[in-house]
C-alpha positions in Angstrom: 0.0 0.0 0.0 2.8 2.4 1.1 4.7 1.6 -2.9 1.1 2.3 -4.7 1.0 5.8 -2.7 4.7 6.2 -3.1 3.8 6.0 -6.6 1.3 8.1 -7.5 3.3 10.9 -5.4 6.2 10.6 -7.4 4.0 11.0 -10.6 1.9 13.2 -9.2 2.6 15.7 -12.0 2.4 13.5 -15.3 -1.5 12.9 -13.4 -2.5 16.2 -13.0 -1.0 16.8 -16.8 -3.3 14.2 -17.7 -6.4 15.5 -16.2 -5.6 18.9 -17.5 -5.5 17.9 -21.0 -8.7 16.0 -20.8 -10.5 19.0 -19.6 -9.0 21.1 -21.9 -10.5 18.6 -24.7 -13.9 18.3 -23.7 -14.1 22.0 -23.3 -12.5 22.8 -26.9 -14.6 20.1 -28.7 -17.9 21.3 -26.9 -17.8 24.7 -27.2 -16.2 25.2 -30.8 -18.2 24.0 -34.0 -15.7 22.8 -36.4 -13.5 21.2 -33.5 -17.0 19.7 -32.9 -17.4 18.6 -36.3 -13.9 16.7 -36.4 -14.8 15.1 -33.2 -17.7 13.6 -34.5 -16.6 12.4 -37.8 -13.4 10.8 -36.3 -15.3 9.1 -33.8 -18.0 8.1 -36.7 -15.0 6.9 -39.0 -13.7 4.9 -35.7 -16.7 3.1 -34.9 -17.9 2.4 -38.6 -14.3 0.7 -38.5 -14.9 -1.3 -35.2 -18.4 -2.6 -36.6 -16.9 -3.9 -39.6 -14.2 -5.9 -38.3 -16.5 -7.1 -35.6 -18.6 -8.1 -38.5 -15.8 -10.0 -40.5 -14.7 -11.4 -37.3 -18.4 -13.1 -36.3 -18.8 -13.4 -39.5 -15.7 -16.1 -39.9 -16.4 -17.7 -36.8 -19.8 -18.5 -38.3 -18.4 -20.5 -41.5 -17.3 -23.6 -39.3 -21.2 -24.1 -38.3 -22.0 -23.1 -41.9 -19.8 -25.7 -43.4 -20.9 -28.0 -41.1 -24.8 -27.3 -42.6 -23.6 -27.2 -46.1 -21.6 -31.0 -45.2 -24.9 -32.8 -43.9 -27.2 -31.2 -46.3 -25.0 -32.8 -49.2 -25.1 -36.0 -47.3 -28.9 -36.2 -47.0 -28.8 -34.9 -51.0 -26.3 -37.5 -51.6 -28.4 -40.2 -49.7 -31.1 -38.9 -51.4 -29.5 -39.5 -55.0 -28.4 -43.0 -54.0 -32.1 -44.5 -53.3 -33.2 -42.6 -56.6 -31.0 -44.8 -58.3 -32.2 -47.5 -56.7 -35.3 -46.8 -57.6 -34.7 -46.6 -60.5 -32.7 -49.7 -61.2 -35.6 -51.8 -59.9 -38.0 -49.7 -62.5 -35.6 -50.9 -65.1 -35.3 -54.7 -63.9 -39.2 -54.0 -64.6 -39.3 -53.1 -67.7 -41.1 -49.8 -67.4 -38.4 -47.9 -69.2 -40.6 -47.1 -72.2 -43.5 -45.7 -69.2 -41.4 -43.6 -67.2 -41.6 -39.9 -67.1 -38.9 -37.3 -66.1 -40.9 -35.0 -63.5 -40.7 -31.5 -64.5 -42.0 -30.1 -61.9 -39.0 -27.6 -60.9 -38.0 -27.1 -64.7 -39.9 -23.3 -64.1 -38.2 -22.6 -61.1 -35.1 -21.0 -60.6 -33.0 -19.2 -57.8 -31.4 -16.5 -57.5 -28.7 -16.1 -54.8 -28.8 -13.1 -52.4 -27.3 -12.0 -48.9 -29.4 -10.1 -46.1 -28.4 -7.1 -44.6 -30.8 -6.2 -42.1 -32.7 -8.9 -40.3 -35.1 -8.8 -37.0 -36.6 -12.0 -34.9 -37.8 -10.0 -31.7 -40.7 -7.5 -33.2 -44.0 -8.7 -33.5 -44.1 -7.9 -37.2 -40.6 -8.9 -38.4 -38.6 -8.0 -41.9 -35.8 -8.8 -43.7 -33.8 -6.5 -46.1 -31.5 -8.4 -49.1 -28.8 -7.2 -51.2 -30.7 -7.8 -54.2 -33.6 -5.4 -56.3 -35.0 -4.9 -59.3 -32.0 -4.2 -61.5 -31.2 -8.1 -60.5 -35.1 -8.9 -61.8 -36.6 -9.4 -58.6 -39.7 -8.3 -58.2 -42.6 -8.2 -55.3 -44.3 -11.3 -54.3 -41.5 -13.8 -54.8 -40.3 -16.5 -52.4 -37.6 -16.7 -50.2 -35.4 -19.5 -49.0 -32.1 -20.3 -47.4 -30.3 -23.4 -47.3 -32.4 -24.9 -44.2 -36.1 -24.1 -45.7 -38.4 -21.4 -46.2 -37.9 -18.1 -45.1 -40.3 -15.1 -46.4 -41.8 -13.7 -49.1 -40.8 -10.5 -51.1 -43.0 -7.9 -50.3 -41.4 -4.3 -52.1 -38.6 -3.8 -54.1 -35.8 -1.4 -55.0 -33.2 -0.6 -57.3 -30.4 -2.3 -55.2 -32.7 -3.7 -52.3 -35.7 -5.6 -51.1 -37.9 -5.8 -48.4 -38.6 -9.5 -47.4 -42.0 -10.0 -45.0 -40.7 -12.8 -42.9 -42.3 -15.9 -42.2 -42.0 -14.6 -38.3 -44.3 -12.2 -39.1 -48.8 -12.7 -38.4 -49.0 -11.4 -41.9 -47.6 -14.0 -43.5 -49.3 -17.1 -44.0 -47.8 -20.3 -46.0 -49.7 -23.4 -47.5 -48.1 -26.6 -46.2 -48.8 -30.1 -45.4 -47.3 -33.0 -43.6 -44.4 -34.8 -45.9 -45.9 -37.9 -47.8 -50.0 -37.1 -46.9 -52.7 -35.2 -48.8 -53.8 -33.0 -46.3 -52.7 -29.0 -46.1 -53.5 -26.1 -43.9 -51.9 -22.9 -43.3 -48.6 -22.0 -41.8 -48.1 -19.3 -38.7 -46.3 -17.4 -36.7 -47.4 -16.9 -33.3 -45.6 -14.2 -32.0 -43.5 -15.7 -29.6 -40.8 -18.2 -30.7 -38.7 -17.3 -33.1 -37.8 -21.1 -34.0 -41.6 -22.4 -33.6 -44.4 -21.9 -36.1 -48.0 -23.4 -36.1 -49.6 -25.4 -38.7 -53.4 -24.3 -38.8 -56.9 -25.7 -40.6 -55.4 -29.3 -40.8 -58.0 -31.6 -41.8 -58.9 -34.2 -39.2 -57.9 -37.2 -41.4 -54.8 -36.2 -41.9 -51.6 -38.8 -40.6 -48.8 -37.2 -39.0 -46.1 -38.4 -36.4 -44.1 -36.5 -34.0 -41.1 -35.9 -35.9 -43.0 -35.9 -39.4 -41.3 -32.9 -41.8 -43.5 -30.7 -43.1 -43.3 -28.8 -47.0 -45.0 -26.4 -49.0 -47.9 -27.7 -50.6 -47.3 -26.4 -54.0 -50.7 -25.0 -53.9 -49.9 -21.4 -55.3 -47.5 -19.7 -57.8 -44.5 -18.5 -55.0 -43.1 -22.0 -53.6 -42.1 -25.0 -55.5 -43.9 -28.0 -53.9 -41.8 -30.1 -51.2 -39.6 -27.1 -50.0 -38.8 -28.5 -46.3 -40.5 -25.8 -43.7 -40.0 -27.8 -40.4 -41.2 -30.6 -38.4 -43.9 -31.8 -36.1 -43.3 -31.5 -31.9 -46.4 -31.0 -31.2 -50.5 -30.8 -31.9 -53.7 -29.5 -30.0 -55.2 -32.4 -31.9 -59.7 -32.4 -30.8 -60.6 -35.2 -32.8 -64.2 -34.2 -32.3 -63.4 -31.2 -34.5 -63.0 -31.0 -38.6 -59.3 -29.5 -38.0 -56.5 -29.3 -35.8 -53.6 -27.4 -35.2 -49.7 -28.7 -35.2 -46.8 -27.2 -33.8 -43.8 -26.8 -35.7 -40.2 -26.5 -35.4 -38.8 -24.3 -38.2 -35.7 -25.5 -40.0 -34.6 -22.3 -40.9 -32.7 -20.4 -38.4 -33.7 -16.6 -38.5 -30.9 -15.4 -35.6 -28.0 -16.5 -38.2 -29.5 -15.5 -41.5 -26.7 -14.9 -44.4 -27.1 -15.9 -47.7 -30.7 -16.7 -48.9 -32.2 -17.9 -52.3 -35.0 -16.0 -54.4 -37.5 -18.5 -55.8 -38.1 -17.4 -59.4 -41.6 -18.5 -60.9 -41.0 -18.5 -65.3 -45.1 -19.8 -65.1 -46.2 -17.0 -62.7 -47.3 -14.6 -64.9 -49.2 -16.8 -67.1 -51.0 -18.3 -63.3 -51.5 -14.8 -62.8 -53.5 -13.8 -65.9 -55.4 -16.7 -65.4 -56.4 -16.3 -61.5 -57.4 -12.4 -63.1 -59.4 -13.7 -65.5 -61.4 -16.4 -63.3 -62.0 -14.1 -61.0 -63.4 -11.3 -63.7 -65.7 -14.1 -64.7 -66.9 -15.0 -61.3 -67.5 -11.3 -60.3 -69.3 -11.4 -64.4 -71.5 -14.4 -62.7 -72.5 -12.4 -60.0 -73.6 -9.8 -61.8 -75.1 -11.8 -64.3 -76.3 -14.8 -62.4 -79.3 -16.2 -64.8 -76.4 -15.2 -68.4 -75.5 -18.2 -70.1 
């Protein structure tokens, strides 16, 4: 104790220097303008700087667990390819070569890649920006994956940017159904969970297990059928009513979000024209109900 007093005696001076100069500081960048002005813009310049190598440091810190996601998802795809061939060799030992089909289902469908930039889980209306707009083609009302599952749906769109409504978000409500049955209702957020979702308006004679993976349905012009959403943990299954409700564990982790995939639709404006021009002849019918 005596040596710690000892010492700041014998630097007494270099302290008080010390203190003097920090007053004198606060004082000249207070009260002058462009002193001020310097102040602010180095201190700007300095943080901007700390963000972005915080940023590159999470950032690369984050590519072990993405490599590891990238690893087991070409596993499962690899697994995947394997049993196809199977499959297919038994069709073969068959003979139905001259019956089979390629399915062309995701012919129309391609992807474009883009990265977010601004991202929130915790509101209870939440929205994710991307790097991507319309000078890249995108356009509103176009579906948005990442490598787990679904993610959002494009809602406006700039020049450079565009907004995503995020499927943790009330507004946003997806067709799905339980992998491998016929049944579909409508996916949910409920405000809460960021990693949890509910599957609404199931029909009751619909087969599920805990543990079941649930995919879009297909049923509309934004999501290829079969994109993986989650899976089951949970229901509020009534049997005495027409539908039930599931609880779901999403796939796609919305804390981490990086890069993400645009869904691009070649047939959606021909579906388009064609939902117009039902609906022009239904609201025709009601005008008109006894035409022919």
């Amino acid at each position: 104790m005596n040596e710690l007093i000892a010492f700041f005696r014998n630097n007494s001076k270099w302290f008080l220097f010390i203190i003097y100069v920090v007053i004198s500081c606060m004082l000249l960048f207070k009260h002058n303008p462009y002193q001020h002005h310097v102040y602010l813009t180095s201190a700007n310049a300095v943080a901007s700087g700390t963000y972005s190598l915080s940023n590159e440091i999470t950032s690369y810190f984050n590519l072990r667990e993405i490599n590891a996601d990238l690893n087991a998802r070409n596993a499962a795809l690899q697994q995947e390819v394997v049993n196809l061939r199977e499959q297919l060799d038994i069709l073969h030992e068959k003979n139905f070569t001259d019956t089979m089909k390629v399915d062309s289902t995701m012919q129309h469908f391609e992807f474009i890649v883009a990265h977010v930039i601004n991202n929130s889980v915790s509101k209870p209306y939440n929205y994710i920006t991307i790097n991507k707009g319309s000078n890249d083609g995108l356009k509103p009302e176009w579906g948005v994956i990442d490598q787990n599952g679904v993610v959002g749906i494009v809602s406006n769109v700039g020049p450079h940017t565009a907004r995503v409504i995020s499927l943790l978000n009330p507004n946003f409500r997806l067709s799905c159904k339980v992998k491998n049955s016929d049944g579909f209702g409508s996916l949910v957020w409920n405000g809460s969970d960021p990693t949890v979702a509910l599957l609404e308006e199931l029909p009751r004679h619909t087969i599920y297990h805990k543990g079941d993976t649930v995919v879009t349905s297909g049923y509309s012009a934004v999501f290829p059928p079969g994109i993986p959403v989650g899976r089951v943990i949970s229901d509020n299954q009534n049997r005495k009513e027409n539908f039930f409700t599931l609880k779901i564990k999403l796939f796609a982790d919305f804390t981490t979000l990086s890069n993400v995939q645009v869904v691009v639709n070649s047939y959606r404006p021909e579906l388009k024209a064609l939902e117009a021009g039902e609906k022009e002849e239904e609201e025709e019918n009601i005008k008109n109900p006894f035409k022919q």
